[in-house]
N, CA, C and O atoms as a GROMACS GRO file, in nm:
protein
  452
    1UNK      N    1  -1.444  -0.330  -0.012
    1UNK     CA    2  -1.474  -0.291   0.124
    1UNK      C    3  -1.494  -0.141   0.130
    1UNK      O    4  -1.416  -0.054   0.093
    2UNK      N    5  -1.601  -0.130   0.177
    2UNK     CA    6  -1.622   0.022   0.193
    2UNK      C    7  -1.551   0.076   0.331
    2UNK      O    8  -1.561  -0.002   0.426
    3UNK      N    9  -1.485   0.191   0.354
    3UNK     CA   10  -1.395   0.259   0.410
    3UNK      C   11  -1.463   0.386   0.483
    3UNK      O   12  -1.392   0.471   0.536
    4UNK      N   13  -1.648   0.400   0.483
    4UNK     CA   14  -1.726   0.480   0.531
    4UNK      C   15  -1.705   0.477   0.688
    4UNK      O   16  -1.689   0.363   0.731
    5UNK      N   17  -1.702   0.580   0.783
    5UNK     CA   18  -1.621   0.592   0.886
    5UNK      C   19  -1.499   0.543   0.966
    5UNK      O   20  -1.469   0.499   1.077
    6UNK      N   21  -1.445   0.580   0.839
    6UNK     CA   22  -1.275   0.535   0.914
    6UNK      C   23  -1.241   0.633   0.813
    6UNK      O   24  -1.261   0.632   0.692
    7UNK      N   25  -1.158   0.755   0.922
    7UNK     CA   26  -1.117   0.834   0.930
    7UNK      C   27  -0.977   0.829   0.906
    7UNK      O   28  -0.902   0.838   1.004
    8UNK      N   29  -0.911   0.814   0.752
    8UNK     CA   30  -0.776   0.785   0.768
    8UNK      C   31  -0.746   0.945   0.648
    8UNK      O   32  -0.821   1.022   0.588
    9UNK      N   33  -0.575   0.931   0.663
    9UNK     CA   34  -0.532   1.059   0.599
    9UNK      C   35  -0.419   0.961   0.535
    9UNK      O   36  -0.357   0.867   0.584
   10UNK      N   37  -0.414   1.025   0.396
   10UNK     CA   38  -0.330   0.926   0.298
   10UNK      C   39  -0.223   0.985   0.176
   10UNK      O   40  -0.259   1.024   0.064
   11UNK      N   41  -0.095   0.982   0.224
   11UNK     CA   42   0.038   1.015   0.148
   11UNK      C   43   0.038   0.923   0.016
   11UNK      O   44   0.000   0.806   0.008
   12UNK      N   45   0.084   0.992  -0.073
   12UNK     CA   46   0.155   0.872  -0.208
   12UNK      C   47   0.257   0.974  -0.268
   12UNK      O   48   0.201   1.053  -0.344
   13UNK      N   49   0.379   0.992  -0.255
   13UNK     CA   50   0.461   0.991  -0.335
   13UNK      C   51   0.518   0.918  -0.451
   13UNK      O   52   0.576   0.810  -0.453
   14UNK      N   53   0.483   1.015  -0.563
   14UNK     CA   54   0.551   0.919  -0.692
   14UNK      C   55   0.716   0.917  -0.700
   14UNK      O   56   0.770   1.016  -0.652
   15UNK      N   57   0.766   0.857  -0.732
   15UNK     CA   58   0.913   0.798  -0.784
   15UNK      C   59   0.886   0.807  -0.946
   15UNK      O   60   0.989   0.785  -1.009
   16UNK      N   61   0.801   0.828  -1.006
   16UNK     CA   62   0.832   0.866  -1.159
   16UNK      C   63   0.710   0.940  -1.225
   16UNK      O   64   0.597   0.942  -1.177
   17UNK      N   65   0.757   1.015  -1.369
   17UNK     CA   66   0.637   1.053  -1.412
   17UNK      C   67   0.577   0.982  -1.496
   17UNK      O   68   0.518   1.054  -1.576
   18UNK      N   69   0.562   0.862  -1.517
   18UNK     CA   70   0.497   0.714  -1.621
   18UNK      C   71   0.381   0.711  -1.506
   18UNK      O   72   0.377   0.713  -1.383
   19UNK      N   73   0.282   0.703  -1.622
   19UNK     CA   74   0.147   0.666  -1.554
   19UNK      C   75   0.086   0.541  -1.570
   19UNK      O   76   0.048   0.534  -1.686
   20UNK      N   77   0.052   0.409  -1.488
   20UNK     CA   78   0.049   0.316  -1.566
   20UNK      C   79  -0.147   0.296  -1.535
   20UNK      O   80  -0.219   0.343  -1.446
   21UNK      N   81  -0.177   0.210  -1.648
   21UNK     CA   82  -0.359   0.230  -1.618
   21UNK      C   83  -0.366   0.142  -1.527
   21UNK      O   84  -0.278   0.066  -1.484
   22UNK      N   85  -0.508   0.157  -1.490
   22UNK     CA   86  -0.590   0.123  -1.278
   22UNK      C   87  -0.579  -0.025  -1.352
   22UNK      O   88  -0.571  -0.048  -1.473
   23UNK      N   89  -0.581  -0.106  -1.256
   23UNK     CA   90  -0.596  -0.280  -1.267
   23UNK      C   91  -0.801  -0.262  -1.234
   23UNK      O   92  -0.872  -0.169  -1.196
   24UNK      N   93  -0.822  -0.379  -1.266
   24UNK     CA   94  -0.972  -0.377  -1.249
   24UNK      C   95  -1.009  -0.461  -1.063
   24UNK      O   96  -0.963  -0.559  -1.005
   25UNK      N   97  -1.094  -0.378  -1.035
   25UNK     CA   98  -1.147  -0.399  -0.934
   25UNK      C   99  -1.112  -0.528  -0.820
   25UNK      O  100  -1.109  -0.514  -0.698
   26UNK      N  101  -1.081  -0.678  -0.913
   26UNK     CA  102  -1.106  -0.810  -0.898
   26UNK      C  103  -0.944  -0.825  -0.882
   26UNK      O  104  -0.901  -0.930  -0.835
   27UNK      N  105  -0.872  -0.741  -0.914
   27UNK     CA  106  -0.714  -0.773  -0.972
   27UNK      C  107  -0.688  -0.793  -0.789
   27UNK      O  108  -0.726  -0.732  -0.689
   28UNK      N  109  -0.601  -0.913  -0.815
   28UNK     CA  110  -0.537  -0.924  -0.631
   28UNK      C  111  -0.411  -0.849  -0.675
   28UNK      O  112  -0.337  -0.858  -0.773
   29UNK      N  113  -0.415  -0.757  -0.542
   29UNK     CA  114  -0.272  -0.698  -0.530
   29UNK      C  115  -0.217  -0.748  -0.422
   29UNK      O  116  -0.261  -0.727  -0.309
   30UNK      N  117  -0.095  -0.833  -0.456
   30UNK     CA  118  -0.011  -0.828  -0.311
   30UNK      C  119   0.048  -0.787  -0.219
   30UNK      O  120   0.120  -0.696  -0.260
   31UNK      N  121   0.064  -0.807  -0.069
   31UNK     CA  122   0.121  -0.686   0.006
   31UNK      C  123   0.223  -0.807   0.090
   31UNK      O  124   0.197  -0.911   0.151
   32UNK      N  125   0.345  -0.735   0.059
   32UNK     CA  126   0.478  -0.834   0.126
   32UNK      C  127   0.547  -0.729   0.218
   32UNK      O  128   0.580  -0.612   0.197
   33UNK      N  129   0.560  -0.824   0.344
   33UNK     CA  130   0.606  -0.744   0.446
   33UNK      C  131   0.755  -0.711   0.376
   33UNK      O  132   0.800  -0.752   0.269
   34UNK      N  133   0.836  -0.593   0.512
   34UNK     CA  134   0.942  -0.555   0.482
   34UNK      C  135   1.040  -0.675   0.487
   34UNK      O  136   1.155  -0.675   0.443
   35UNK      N  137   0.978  -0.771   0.545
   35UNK     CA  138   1.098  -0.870   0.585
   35UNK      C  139   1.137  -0.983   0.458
   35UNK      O  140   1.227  -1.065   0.440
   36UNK      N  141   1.045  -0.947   0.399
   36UNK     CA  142   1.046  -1.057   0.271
   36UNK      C  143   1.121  -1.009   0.128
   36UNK      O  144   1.089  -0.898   0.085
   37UNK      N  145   1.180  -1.057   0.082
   37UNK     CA  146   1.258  -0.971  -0.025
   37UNK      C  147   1.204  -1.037  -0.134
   37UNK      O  148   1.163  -1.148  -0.100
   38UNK      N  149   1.184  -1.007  -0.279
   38UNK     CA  150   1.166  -1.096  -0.359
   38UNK      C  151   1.262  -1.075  -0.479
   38UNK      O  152   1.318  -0.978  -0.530
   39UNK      N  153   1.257  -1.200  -0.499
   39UNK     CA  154   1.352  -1.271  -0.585
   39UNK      C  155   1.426  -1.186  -0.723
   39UNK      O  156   1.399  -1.070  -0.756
   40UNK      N  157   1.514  -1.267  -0.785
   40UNK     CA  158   1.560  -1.207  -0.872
   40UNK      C  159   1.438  -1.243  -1.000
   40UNK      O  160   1.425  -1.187  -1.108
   41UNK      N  161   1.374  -1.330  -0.955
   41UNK     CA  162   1.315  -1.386  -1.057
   41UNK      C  163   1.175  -1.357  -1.090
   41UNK      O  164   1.091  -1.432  -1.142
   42UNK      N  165   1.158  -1.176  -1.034
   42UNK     CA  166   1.033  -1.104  -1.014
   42UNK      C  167   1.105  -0.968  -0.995
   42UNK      O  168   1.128  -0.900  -0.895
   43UNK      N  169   1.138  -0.952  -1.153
   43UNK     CA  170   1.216  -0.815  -1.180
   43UNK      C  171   1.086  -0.694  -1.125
   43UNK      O  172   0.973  -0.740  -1.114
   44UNK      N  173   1.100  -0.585  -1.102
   44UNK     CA  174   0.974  -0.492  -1.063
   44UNK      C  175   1.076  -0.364  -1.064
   44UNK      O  176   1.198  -0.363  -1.053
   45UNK      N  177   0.957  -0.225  -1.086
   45UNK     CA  178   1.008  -0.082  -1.043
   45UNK      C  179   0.939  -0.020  -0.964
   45UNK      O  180   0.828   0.031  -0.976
   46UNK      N  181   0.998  -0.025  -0.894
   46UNK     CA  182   0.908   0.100  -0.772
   46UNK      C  183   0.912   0.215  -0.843
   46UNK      O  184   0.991   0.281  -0.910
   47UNK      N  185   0.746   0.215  -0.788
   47UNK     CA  186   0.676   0.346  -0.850
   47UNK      C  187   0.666   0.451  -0.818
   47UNK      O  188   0.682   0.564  -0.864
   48UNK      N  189   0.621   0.377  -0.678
   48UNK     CA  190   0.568   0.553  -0.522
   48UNK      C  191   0.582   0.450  -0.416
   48UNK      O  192   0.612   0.331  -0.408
   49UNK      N  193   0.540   0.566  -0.324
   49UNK     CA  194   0.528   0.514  -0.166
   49UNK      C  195   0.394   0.534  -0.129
   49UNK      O  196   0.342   0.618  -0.203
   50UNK      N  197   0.340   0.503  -0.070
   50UNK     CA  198   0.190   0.499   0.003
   50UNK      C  199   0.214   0.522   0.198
   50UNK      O  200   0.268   0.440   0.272
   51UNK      N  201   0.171   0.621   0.227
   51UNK     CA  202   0.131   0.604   0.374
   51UNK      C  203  -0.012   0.647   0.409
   51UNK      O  204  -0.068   0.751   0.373
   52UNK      N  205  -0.082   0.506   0.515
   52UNK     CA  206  -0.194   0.565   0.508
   52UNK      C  207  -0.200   0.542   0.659
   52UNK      O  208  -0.140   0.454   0.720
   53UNK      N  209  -0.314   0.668   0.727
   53UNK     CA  210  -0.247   0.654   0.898
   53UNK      C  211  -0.428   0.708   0.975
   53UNK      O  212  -0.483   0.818   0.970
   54UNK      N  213  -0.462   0.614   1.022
   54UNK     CA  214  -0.561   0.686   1.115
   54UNK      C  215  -0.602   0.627   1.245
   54UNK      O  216  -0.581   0.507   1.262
   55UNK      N  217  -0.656   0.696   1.337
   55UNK     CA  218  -0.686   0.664   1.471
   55UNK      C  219  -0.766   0.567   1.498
   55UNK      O  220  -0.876   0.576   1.443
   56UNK      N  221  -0.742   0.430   1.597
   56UNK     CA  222  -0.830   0.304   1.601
   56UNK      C  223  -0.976   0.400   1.699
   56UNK      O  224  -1.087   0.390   1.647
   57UNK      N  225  -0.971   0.436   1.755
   57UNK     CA  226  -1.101   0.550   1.793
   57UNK      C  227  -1.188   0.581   1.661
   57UNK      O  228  -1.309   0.584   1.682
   58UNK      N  229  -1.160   0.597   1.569
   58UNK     CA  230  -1.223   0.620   1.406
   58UNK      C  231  -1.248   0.501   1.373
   58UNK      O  232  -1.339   0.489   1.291
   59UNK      N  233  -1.189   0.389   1.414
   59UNK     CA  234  -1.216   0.290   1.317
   59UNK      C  235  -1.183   0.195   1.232
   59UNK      O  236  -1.242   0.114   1.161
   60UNK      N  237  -0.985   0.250   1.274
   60UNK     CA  238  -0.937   0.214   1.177
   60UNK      C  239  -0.871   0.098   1.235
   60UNK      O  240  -0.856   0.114   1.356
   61UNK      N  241  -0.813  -0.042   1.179
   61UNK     CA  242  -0.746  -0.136   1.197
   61UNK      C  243  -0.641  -0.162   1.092
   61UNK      O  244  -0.638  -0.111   0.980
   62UNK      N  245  -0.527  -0.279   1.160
   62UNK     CA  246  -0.448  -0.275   1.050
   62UNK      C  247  -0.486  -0.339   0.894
   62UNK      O  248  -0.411  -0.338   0.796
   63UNK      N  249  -0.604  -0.387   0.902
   63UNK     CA  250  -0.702  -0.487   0.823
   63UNK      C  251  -0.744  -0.378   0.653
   63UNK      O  252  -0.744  -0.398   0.531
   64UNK      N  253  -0.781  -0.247   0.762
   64UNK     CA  254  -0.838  -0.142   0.711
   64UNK      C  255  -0.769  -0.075   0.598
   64UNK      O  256  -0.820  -0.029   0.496
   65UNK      N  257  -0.580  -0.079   0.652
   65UNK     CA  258  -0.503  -0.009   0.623
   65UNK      C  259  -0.499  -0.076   0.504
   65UNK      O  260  -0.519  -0.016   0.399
   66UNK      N  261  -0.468  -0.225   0.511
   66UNK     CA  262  -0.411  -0.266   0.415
   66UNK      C  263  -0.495  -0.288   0.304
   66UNK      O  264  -0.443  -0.310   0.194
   67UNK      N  265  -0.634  -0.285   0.318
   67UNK     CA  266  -0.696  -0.248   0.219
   67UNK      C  267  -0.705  -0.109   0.172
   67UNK      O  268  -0.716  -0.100   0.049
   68UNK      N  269  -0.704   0.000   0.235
   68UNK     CA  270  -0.700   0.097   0.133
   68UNK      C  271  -0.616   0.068   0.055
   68UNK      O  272  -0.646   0.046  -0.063
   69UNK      N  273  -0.479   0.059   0.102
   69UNK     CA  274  -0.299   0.061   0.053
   69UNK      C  275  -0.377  -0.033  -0.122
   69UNK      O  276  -0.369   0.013  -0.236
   70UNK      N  277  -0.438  -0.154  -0.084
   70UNK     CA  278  -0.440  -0.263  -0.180
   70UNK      C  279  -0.529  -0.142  -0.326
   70UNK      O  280  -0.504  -0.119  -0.445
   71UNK      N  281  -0.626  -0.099  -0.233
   71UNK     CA  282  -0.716  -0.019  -0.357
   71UNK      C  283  -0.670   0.122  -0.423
   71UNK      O  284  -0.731   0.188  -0.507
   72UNK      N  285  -0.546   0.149  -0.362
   72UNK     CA  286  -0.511   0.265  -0.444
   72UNK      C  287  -0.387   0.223  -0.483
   72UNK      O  288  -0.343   0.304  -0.564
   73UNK      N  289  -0.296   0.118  -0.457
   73UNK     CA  290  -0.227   0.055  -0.587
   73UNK      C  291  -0.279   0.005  -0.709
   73UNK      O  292  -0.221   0.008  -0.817
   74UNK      N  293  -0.419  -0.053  -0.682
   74UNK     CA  294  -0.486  -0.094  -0.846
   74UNK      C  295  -0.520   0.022  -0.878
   74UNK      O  296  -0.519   0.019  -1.001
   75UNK      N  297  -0.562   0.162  -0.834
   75UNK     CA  298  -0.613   0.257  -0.895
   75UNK      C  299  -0.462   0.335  -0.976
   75UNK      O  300  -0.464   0.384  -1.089
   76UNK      N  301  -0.326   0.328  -0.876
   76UNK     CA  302  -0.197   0.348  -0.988
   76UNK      C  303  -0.141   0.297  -1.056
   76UNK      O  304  -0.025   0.325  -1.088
   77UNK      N  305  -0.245   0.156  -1.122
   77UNK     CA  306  -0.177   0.020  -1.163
   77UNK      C  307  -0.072  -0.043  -1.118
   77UNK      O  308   0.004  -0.091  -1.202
   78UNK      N  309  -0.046  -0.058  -0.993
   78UNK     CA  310   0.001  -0.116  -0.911
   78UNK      C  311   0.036  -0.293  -0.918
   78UNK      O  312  -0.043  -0.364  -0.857
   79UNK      N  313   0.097  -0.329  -0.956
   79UNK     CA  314   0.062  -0.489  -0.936
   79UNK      C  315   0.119  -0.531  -0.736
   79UNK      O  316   0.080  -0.621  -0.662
   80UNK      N  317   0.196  -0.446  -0.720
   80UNK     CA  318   0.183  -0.520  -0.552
   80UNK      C  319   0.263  -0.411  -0.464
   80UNK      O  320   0.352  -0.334  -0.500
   81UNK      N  321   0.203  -0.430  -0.333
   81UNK     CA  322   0.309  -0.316  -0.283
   81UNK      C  323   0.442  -0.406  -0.185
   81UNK      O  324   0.428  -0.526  -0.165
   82UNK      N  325   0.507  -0.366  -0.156
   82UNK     CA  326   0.622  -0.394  -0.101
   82UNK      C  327   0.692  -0.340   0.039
   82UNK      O  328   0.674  -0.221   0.065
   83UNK      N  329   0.771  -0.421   0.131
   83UNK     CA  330   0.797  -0.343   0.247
   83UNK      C  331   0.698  -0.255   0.334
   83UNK      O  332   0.714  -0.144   0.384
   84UNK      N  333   0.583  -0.347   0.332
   84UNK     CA  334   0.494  -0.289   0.396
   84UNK      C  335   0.514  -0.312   0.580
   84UNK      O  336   0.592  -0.377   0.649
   85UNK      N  337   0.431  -0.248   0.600
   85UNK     CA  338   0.435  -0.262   0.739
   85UNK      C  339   0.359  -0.126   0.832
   85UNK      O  340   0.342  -0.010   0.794
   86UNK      N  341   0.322  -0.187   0.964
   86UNK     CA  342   0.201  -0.131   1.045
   86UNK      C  343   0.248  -0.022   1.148
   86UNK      O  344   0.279  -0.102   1.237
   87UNK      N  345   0.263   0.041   1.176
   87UNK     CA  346   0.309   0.098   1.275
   87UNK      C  347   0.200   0.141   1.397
   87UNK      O  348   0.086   0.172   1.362
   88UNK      N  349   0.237   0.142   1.539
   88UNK     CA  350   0.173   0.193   1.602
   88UNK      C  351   0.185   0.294   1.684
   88UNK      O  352   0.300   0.306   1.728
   89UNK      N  353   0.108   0.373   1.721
   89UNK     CA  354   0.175   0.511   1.811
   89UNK      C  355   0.073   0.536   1.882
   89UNK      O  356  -0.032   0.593   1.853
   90UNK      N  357   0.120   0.476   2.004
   90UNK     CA  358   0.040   0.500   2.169
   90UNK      C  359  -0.010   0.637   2.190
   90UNK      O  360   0.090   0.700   2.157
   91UNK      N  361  -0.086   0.712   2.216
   91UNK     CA  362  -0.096   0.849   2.300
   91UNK      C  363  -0.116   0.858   2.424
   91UNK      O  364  -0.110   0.737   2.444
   92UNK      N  365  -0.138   0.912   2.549
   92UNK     CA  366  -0.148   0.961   2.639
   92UNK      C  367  -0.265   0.910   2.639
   92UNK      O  368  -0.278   0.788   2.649
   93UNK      N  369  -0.351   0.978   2.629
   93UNK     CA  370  -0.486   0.978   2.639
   93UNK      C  371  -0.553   0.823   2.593
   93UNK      O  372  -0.675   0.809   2.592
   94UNK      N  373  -0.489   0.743   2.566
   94UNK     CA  374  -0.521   0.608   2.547
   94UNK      C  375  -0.554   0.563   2.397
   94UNK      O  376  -0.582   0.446   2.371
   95UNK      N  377  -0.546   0.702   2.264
   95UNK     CA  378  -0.613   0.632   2.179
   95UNK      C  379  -0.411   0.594   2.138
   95UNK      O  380  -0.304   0.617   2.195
   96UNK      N  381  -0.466   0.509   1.973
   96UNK     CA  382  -0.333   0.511   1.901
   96UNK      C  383  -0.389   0.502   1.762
   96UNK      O  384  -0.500   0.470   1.721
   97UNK      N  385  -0.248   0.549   1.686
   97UNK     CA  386  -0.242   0.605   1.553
   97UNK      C  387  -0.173   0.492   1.492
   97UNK      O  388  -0.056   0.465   1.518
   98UNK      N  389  -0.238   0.432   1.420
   98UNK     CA  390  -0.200   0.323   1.307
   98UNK      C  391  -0.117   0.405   1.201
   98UNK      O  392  -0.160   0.513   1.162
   99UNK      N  393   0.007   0.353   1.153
   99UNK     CA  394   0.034   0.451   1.010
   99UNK      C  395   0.095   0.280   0.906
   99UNK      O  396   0.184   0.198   0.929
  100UNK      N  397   0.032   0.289   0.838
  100UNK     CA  398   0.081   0.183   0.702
  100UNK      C  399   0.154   0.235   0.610
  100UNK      O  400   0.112   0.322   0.535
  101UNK      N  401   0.284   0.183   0.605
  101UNK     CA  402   0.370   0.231   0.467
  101UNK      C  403   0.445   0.138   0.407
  101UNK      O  404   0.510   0.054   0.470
  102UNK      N  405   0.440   0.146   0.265
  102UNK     CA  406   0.444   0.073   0.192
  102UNK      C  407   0.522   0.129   0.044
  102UNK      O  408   0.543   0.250   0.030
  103UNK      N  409   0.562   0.029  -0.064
  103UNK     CA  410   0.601   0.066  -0.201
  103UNK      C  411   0.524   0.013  -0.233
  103UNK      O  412   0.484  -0.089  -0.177
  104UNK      N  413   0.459   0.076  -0.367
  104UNK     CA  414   0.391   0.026  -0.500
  104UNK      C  415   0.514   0.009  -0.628
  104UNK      O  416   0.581   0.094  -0.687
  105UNK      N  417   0.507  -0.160  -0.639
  105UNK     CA  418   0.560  -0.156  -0.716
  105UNK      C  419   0.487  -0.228  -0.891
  105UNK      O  420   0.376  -0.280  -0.887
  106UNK      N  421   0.568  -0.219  -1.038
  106UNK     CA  422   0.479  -0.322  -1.121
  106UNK      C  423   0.596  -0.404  -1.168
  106UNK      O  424   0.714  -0.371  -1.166
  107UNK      N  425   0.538  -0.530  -1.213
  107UNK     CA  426   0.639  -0.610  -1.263
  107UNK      C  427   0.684  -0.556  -1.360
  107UNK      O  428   0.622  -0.463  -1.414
  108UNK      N  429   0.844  -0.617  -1.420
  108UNK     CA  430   0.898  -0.564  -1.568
  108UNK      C  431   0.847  -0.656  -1.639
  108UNK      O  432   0.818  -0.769  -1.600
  109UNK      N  433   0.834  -0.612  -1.748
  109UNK     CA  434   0.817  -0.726  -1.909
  109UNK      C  435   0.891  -0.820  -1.885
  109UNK      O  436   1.006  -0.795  -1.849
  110UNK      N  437   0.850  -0.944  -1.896
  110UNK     CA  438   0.965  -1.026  -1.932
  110UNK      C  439   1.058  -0.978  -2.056
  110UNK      O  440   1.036  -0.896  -2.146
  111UNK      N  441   1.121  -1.022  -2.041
  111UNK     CA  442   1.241  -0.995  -2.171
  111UNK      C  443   1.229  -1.065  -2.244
  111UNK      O  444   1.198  -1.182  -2.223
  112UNK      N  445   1.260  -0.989  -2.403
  112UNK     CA  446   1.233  -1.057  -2.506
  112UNK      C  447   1.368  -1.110  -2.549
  112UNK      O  448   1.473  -1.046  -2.552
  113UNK      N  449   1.346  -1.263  -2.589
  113UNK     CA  450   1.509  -1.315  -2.664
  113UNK      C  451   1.495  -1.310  -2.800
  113UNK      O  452   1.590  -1.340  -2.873
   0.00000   0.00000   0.00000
């Protein structure tokens, strides 16, 4: 999806200095709300945080968000982000400010016996 006028501004804080390589284009990344926890049985490390935030006047929807969020976790090799969620912020003047934040996290190796 191209992201040509939508006007968004975009945070990523890393949580480590390991760089892991981009997933390819096609790779589905998952995005699980905050409310969902996952299992023991989907060991993972959070990597970074992602916030991405722009005005529905620009263009932007929560649709929008969650695709950038999706395309710059495969670009940090990302396998899924986590605790995501939409925020909204009314203004005065009638517009509002979408902000998406999220963890990128990757699975662990399975373990070797």
């Amino acid at each position: 999806m191209v992201l040509a006028g939508c006007a968004t501004s975009t945070r990523y804080d890393n949580y480590t200095s390991r760089r892991f390589p981009p997933k390819d284009e096609l790779y589905t990344v998952n995005v699980y709300p905050e409310s969902q926890v996952l299992g023991a049985a989907n060991p993972y490390y959070v990597i970074g945080k992602i916030s991405i935030e722009g005005f529905v006047s620009s263009g932007v929807n929560p649709g929008s968000l969650t695709n950038q969020a999706k395309e710059i976790a495969r670009k940090r090799g990302a396998d899924a982000v986590i605790n995501a969620k939409t925020e909204v912020f009314r203004y005065y003047y009638g517009d509002e400010l979408l902000r998406f934040t999220g963890e990128l996290i990757v699975y662990a190796p399975p373990a070797s016996k």
